[in-house]
Every structure is written in structure tokens, then in C-alpha cells.
C-alpha positions as CSV (number, residue, x, y, z in Angstrom):
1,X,-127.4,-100.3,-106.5
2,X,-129.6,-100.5,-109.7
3,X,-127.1,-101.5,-112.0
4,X,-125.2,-105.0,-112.7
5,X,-122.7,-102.7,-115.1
6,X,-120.1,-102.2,-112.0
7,X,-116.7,-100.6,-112.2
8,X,-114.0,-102.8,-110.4
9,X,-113.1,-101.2,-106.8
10,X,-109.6,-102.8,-106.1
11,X,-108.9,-102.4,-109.3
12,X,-109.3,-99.1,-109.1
13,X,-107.5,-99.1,-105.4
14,X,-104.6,-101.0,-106.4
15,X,-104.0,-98.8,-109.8
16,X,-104.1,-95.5,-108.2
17,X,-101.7,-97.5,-105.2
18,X,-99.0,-98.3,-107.9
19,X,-99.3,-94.4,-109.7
20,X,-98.4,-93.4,-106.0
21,X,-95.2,-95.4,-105.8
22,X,-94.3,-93.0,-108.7
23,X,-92.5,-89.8,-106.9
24,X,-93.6,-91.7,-103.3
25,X,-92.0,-90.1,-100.3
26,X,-91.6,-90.7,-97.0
27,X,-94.8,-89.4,-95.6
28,X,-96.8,-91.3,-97.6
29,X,-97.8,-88.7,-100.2
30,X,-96.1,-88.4,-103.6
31,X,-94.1,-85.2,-105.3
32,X,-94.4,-85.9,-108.8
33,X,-93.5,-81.9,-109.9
34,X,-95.0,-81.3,-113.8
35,X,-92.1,-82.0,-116.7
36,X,-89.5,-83.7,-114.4
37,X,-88.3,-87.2,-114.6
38,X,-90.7,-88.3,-112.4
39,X,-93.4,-86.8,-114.1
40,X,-91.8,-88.5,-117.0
41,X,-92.4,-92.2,-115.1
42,X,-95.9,-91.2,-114.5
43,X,-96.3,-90.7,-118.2
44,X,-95.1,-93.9,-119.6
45,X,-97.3,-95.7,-117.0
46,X,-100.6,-93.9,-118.2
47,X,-99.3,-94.6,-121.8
48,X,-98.8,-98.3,-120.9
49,X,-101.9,-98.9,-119.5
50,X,-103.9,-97.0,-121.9
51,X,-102.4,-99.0,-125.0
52,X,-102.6,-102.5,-122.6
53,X,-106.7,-101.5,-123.5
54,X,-106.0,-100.2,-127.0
55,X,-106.2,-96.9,-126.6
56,X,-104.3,-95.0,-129.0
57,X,-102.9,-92.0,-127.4
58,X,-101.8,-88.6,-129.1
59,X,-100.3,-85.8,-127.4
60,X,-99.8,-82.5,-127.6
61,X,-97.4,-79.6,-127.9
62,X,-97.6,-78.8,-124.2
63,X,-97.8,-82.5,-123.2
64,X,-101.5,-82.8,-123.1
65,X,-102.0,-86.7,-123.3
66,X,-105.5,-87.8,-125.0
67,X,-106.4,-91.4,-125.2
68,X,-108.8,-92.7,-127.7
69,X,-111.4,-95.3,-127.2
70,X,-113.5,-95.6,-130.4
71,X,-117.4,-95.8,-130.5
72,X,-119.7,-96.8,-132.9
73,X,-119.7,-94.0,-134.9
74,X,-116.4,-92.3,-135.0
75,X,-117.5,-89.0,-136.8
76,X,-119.6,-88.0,-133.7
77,X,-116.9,-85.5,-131.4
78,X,-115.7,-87.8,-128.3
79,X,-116.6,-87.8,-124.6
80,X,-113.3,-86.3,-122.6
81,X,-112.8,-87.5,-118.8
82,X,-110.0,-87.1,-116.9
83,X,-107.9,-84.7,-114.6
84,X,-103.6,-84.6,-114.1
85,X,-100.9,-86.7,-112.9
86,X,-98.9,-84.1,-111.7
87,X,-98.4,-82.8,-107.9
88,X,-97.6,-80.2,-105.3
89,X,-94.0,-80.9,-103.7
90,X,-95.5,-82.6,-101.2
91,X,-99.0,-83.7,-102.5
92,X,-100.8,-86.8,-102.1
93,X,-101.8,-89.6,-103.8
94,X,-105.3,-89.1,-104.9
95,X,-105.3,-85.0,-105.9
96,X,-105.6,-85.4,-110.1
97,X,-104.9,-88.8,-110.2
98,X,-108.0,-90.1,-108.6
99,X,-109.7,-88.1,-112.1
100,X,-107.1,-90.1,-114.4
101,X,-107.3,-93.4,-112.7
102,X,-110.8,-93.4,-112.4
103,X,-111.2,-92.9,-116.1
104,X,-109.2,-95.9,-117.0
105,X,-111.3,-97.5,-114.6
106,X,-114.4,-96.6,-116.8
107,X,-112.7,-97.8,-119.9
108,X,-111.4,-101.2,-118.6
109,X,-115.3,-102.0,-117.6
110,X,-116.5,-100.7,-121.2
111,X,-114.0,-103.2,-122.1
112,X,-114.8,-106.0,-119.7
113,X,-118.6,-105.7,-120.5
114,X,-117.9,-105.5,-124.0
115,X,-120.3,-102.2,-124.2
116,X,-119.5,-100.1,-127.8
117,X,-120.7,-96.7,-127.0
118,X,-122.4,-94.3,-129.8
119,X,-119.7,-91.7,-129.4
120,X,-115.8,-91.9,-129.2
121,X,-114.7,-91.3,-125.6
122,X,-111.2,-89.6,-124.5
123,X,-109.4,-89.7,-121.5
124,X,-107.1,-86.6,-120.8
125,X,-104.3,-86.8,-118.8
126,X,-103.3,-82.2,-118.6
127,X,-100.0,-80.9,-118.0
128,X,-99.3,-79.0,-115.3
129,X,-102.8,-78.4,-113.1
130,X,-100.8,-77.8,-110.2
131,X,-98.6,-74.6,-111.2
132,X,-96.4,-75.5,-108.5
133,X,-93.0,-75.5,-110.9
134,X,-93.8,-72.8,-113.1
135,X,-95.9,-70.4,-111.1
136,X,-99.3,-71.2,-113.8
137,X,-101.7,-73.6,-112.4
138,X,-104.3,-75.2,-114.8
139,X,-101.3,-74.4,-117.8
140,X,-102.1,-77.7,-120.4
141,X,-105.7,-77.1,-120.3
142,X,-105.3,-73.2,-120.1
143,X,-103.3,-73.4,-123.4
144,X,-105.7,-76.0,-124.9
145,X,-109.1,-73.8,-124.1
146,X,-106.9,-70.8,-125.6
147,X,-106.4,-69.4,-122.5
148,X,-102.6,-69.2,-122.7
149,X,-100.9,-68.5,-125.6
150,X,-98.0,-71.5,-126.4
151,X,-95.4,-69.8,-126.7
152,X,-96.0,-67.7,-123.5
153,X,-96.6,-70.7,-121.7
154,X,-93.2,-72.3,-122.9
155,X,-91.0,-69.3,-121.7
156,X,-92.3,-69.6,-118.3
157,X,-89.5,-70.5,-115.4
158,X,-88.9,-72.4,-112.7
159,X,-86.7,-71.4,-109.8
160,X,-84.0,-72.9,-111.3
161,X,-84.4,-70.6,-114.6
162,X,-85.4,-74.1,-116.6
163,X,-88.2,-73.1,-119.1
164,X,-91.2,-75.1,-119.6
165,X,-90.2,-75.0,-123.5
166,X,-87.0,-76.7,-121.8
167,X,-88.6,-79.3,-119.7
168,X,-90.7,-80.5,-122.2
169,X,-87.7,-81.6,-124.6
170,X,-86.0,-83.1,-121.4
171,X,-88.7,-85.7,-120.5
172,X,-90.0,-86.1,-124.3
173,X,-93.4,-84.5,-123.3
174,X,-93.7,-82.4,-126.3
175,X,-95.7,-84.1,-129.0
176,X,-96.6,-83.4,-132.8
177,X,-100.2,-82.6,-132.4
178,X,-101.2,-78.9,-131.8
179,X,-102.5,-77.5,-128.5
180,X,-105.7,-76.3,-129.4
181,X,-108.8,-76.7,-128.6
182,X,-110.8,-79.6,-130.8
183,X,-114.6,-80.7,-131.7
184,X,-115.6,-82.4,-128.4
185,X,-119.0,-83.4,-126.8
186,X,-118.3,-82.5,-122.9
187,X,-116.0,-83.2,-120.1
188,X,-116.2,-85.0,-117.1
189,X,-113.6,-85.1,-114.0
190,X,-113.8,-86.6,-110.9
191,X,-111.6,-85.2,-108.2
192,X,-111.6,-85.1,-103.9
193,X,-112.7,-82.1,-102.6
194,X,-109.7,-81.0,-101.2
195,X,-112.2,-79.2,-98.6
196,X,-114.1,-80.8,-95.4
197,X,-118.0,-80.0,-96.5
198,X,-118.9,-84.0,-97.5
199,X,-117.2,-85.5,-95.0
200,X,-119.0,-83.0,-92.3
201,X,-121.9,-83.8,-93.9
202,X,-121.8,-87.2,-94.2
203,X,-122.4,-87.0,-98.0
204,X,-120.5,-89.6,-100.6
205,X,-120.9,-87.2,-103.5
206,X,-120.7,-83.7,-104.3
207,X,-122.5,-82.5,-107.4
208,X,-120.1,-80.0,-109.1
209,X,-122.0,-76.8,-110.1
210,X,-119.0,-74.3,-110.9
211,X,-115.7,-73.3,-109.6
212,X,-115.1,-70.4,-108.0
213,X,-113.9,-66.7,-109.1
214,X,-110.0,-66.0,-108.5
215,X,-107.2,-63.6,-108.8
216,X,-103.7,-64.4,-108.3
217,X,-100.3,-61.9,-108.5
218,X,-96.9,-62.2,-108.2
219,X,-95.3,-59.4,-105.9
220,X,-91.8,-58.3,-105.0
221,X,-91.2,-55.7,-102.3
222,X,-87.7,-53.8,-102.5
223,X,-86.4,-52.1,-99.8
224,X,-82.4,-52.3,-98.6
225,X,-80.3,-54.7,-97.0
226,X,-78.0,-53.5,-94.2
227,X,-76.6,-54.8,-91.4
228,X,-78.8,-56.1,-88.6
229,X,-76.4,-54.7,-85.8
230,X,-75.8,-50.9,-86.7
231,X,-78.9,-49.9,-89.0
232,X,-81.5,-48.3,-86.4
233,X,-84.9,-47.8,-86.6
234,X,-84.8,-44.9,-88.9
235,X,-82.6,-45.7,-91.1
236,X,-84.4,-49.6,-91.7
237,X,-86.1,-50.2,-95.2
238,X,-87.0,-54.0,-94.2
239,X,-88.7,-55.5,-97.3
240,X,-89.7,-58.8,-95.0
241,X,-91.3,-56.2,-91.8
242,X,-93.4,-54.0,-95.7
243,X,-94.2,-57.8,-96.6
244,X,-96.0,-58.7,-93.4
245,X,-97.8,-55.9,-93.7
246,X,-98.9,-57.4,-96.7
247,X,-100.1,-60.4,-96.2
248,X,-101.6,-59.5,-92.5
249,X,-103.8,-57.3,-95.2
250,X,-104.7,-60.5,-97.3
251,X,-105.6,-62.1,-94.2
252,X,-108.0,-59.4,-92.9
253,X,-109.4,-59.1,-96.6
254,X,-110.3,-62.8,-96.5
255,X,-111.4,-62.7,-93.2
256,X,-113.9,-59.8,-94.0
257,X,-115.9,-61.8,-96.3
258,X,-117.1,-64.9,-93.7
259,X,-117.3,-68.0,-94.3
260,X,-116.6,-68.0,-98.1
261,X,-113.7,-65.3,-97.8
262,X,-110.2,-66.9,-99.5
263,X,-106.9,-65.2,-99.5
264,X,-103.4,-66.8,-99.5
265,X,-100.1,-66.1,-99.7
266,X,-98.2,-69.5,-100.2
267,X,-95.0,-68.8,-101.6
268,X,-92.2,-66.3,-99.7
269,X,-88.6,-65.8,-100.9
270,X,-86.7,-63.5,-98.4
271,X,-82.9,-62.4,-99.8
272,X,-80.2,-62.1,-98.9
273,X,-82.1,-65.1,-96.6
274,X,-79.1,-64.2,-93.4
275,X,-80.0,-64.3,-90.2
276,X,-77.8,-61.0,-89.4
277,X,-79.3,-58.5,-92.6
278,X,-82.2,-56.6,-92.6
279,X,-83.9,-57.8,-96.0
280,X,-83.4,-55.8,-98.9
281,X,-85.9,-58.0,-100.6
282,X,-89.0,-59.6,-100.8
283,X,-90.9,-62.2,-103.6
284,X,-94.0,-63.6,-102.5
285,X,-97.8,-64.9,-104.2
286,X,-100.9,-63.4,-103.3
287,X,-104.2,-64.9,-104.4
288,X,-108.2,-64.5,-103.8
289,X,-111.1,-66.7,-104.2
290,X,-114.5,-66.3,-103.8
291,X,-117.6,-67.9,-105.6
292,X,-119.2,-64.4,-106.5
293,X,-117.3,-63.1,-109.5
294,X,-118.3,-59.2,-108.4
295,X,-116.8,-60.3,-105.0
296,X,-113.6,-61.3,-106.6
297,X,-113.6,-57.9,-108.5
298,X,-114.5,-55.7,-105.9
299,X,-111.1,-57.2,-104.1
300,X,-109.1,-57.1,-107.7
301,X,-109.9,-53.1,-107.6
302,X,-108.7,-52.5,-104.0
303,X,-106.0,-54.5,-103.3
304,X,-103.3,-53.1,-105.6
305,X,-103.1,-50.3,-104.0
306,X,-104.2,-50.9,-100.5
307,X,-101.1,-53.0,-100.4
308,X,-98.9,-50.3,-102.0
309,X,-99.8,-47.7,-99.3
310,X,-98.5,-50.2,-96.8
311,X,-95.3,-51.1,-98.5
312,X,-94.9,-47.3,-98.8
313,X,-94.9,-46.1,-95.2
314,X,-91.9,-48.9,-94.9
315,X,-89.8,-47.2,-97.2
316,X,-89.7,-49.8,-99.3
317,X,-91.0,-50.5,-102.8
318,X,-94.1,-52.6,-104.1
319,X,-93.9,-53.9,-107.7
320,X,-97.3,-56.4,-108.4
321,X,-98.1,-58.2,-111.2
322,X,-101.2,-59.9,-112.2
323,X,-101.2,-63.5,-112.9
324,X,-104.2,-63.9,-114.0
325,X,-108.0,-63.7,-113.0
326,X,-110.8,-66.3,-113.5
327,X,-114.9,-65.0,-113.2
328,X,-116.7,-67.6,-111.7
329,X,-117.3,-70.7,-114.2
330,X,-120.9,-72.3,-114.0
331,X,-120.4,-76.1,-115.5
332,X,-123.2,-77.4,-118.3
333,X,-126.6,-77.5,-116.4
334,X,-127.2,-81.1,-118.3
335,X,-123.7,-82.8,-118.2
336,X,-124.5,-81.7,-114.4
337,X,-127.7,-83.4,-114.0
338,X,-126.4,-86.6,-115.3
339,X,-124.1,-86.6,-112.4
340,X,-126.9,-85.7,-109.7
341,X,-128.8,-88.5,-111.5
342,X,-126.1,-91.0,-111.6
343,X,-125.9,-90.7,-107.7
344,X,-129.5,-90.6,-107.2
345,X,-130.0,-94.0,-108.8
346,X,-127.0,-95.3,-107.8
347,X,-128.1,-95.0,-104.2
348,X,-125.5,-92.5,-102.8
349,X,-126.4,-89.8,-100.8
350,X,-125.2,-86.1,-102.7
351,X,-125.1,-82.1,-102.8
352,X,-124.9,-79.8,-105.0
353,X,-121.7,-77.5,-103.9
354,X,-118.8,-74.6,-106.0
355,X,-115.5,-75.8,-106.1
356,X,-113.0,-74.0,-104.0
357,X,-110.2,-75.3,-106.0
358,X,-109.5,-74.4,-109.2
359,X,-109.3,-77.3,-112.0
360,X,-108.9,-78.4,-115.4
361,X,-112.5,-78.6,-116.0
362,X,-112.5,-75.2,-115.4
363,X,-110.9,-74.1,-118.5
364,X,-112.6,-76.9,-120.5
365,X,-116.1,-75.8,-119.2
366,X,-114.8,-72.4,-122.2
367,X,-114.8,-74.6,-124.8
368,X,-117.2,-77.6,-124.6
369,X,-120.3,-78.5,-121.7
370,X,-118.3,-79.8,-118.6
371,X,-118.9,-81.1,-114.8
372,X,-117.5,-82.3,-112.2
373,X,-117.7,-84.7,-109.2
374,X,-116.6,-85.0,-105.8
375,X,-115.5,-87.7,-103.6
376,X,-114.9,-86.5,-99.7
377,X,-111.1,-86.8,-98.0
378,X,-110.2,-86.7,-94.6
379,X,-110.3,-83.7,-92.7
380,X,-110.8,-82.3,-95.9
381,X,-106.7,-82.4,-95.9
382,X,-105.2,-81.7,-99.4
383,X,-101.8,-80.7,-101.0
384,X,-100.6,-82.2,-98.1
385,X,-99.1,-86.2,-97.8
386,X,-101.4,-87.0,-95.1
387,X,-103.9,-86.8,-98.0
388,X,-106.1,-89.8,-97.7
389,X,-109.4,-90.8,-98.9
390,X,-111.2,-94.3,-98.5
391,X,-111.4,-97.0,-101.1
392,X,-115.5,-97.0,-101.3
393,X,-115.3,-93.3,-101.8
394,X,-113.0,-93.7,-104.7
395,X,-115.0,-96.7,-105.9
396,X,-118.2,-94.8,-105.7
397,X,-117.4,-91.5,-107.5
398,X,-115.5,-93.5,-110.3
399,X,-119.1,-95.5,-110.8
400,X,-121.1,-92.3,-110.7
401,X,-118.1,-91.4,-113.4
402,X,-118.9,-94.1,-115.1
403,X,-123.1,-93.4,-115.5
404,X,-122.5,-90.3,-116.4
405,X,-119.7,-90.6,-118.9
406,X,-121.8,-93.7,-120.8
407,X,-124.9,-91.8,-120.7
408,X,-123.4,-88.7,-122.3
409,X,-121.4,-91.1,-125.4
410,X,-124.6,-92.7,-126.4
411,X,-127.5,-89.7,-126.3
412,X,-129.3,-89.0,-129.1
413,X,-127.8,-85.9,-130.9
């Protein structure tokens, strides 16, 4: 290493440890679901420790969480780092909150080495990344970049029929200031891969060049229940046989495009759900990925109604909604060569790589310059509780976090 300016490792360890007792479950992962109570815990533990370093910490109307660290000249717009607290149902420990950890991390050292940097520097804690209650990933930063509209966002449901308007108020997320976008220098977020291309390679950090292209839908295929004993052949309009059909067709359209093909369906809701009716209904997710935008779109212009054809010779009916669709987002060319430079001095060995995940730096990267960084995980395992990465992977992405983050704040500008 060719710096003495070092971040603390088990500190780092041992305060991402105690996050994950927040929502822990039995498996060793955590479900912390955005806007519940235990979101709510993880919250007030953030807040703590960011005012335990005298942060002062504002928040948003959609629960966006910013906490201030001054710098010598507060007029300049602030350095944001960060990533999300929030989880899949059965997530792990380090997905988002390695980002938000790590960037207390950074501020404790600034602290502990008594280093003042030129420009304020923010760390961002977004609401909801994981879309897993509400059905919109990426929602606090997608309504802060201007993606989402507020309100929109806060008439969104969970399976339940509880709005986010209405989890907000429950956990006392909402806060006074607005959720817009605000003058700010650039954005940095650390994150695992959640993919097995570092470990394979034997590489300690990835150097985060963009994200890739998506498209996501909703879809509901209505056909008729009926009994499962009397209703022959003919006379079947099976919603769940239409939906196979479906998603064997996502399958062959990822499979089609090699090695960087990506097509999922990830939620299924079969009614009536009894083992002795033919399905009269299906609800289900679709989404593609792809790093080539025009890839993405070529998909987007098929699919539709490729997939209505095969719901059609069921009998049944296809109705599909678009979520939403995301063109491939390149990340600032400099904000990324202070990370390639960080690791190159620091001594750890690095690639430049896409994400295949979508993340909060995503949307930022609309509004101000913005990059990311990578630490491997094993088997490239994520949104699962068998999630694990190592304590020297964590220590050294948070100190490449670190170079980056103190080089931006005090550049000339």
C-alpha cells in the first residue's frame, strides 16, 4: 500500500455485522423489506451513527436519507457516496449495505485523521433499491433523478394493497425536505457484484464502467378456472399451461443472445392457487437485460407480441404492461478513472467490467458524474442468504472508496 491514510477493516466488519442483526434470519441472510418496521430499525441505526460523527442528516419526501459532512468551503456542491439498506425477502447481508457502511467507514477515518476536505461530502442511504415490496426497483433515487414522479411513486402497492404513501407515514420515513434532484459534484457507490466474474478471475476490484440496458413488465394471463376432473382437453383455458409458454419464450430469448443474454421471470401468482382447478389466472414479471441498449430494444419490439400469440393459441388472454425501460448508462469517464487509479496505487489487482444489476448510481449517473466499484462474493451468489463476501474484500473496496471519494472533494474546480 502507498498510503498511511487507512480505513479501519474490523471496523468496517463489525458495523456491517451489527446492520445484519437488523431483519437477521435463520439462514444467515437478512430480510429487511423497504418501509417496514424493520426497515424502520435499520434507519434509526444509520441515523445514530451518522450524528455519533456529527453528521447532520435531512431526509426526504420518499425517505431518501442524506448525511452531511462539512468541508472547507461549504458553498462548493457535496461529494454523495452511498447505496441502500433495504433487502430482497431473503437477501444477504452485504447487497446495499456494504455501499452505506462503507461510507461511514470513509467518514469515521476523515474524522480519525482529522483531514477537512475542500468540498462537503454526503452519504446517501435510498429508499427502496430493491423493488421487492412495491414492484419499482431503484424507486428513492428514481424519484430523486426525476425519474418517477412522487406522487406516482406513493400510490404504488404491495401485495397487501398498503401504499408506499402509507408505509412511509407508518415507519416515520417521510421527511420535510423535497425529492428532487440538488447541486451535487458526483457519486460514488461501492457494491458486490452480485455476479461470479472477479472471483473467477481472481481480481479484488472491478472498475464500474456502466450498467446495463433493461426492460421489465408486469403481465397477467386470463383464461378460466374449472374443475380439474371434468373440463377435457378442449374445453381447458389454463392461464398457468398460456404462462409456461411464456416464460419458456423468455428463456429461449435470453438464451439466444450467449453469454450476455438476460431474461427472468421472478415473480408468479397462480389463482385460484387449488390443487383440483384448472387456473383461471395468471400474474407474473418478465424482465430483460443486456449491456447493448439496441439489443435491449430489439427484444422490447418483439416480445409483446411474440408472447401474445402464445397466450392466444391457449385460449386465454394476455394483458402486459411496461414497467419501465432503462438504455444503457455509461458512468463519468473521470469519476471512473479515479477508481481505476485508486486500485492501481493501492496495489489491488482490477477490471474494468458493466454492471449486470441495476443500481442507484444508475439513476444518479442522470443527474450528476457517477461510478461505481466492485468487490467479488462467493460463487457470485446474491439475493440469496448464503450471500457472503470476505472481510479484506470489504476492507479493500471501502479503501479504494475512500481514494476516490477524497480525491474528488478536494480537486480544483
Amino acid at each position: 500500500m502507498t498510503t498511511n491514510q487507512r480505513i479501519d477493516g474490523k471496523r468496517l466488519w463489525d458495523s456491517l455485522m451489527a446492520m445484519a442483526e437488523i431483519g437477521a434470519t435463520p439462514k444467515g441472510g437478512v430480510k429487511r423489506l423497504t418501509l417496514t418496521e424493520v426497515d424502520r430499525q435499520g434507519r434509526a441505526r444509520f441515523t445514530e451513527w451518522c450524528e455519533a460523527q456529527g453528521l447532520a442528516v435531512r431526509v426526504d419526501a420518499i425517505g431518501n436519507m442524506f448525511a452531511r459532512r462539512e468541508g472547507r468551503d461549504p458553498s462548493r456542491p457535496p461529494v454523495l457516496l452511498g447505496s441502500h439498506l433495504d433487502s430482497q425477502p431473503t437477501g444477504g447481508k452485504f447487497d446495499g449495505a456494504l455501499g452505506v457502511i462503507a461510507g461511514l467507514e470513509v467518514i469515521r477515518t476523515l474524522n480519525d485523521l482529522g483531514i477537512e476536505t475542500e468540498a462537503p461530502i454526503e452519504l446517501v442511504n435510498w429508499t427502496d433499491e430493491e423493488g421487492s415490496r412495491f414492484g419499482h426497483s431503484l424507486m428513492g433515487s428514481g424519484v430523486w433523478s426525476g425519474v418517477y414522479e412522487l406522487e406516482k411513486a406513493e400510490a404504488l402497492r404491495d401485495l397487501d394493497g398498503v401504499t408506499v404513501g402509507e408505509a412511509l407515514d407508518a415507519i416515520g420515513a417521510r421527511g420535510p425536505h423535497p425529492a428532487r434532484p440538488f447541486p451535487a459534484d458526483a457519486y460514488f457507490e461501492l457494491h458486490i457484484e452480485q455476479g461470479p466474474i472477479l472471483e473467477a478471475e481472481g481480481k479484488m476490484i472491478g472498475v464500474v464502467t456502466g450498467a446495463q440496458a433493461q426492460v421489465w413488465y408486469d403481465a397477467v394471463i386470463t383464461g378460466q378456472d374449472s374443475h380439474a376432473g371434468t373440463t377435457p382437453p378442449a374445453n381447458r383455458r389454463d392461464a398457468l399451461v398460456a404462462a409456461a409458454r411464456v416464460i419458456t419464450h423468455v428463456d429461449a430469448t435470453m438464451r439466444a443472445r450467449g453469454a450476455d443474454g438476460r431474461g427472468t421471470v421472478g415473480q408468479l401468482t397462480v389463482l385460484p392457487n387449488s390443487r383440483n382447478v384448472v387456473p383461471g389466472e395468471v400474474r407474473f414479471s418478465v424482465e430483460f437485460r443486456h449491456p447493448r441498449t439496441e439489443e435491449m430494444e430489439a427484444i422490447a419490439a418483439r416480445f409483446p407480441a411474440e408472447a401474445a400469440a402464445l397466450v392466444a393459441e391457449t385460449g386465454c388472454r394476455l394483458e402486459l404492461s411496461e414497467l419501465f425501460r432503462i438504455p444503457h448508462q455509461p458512468f463519468d469517464p473521470d469519476c471512473v478513472a479515479l477508481v481505476r487509479e485508486a486500485a492501481q496505487r493501492l496495489g489491488y489487482s482490477a477490471r474494468d467490467m458493466v454492471s449486470g444489476a441495476g443500481h442507484d448510481a444508475v439513476y444518479a449517473a442522470r443527474r450528476i458524474p457517477a461510478a461505481m466499484i466492485f468487490t467479488p462474493c462467493k460463487d457470485g451468489l446474491s439475493h440469496n442468504e448464503a450471500e457472503s463476501i470476505l472481510p479484506e474484500e470489504a476492507e479493500a473496496g471501502c479503501q479504494v472508496l475512500f481514494e476516490a471519494v477524497l480525491a474528488r472533494a478536494n480537486r480544483r474546480p
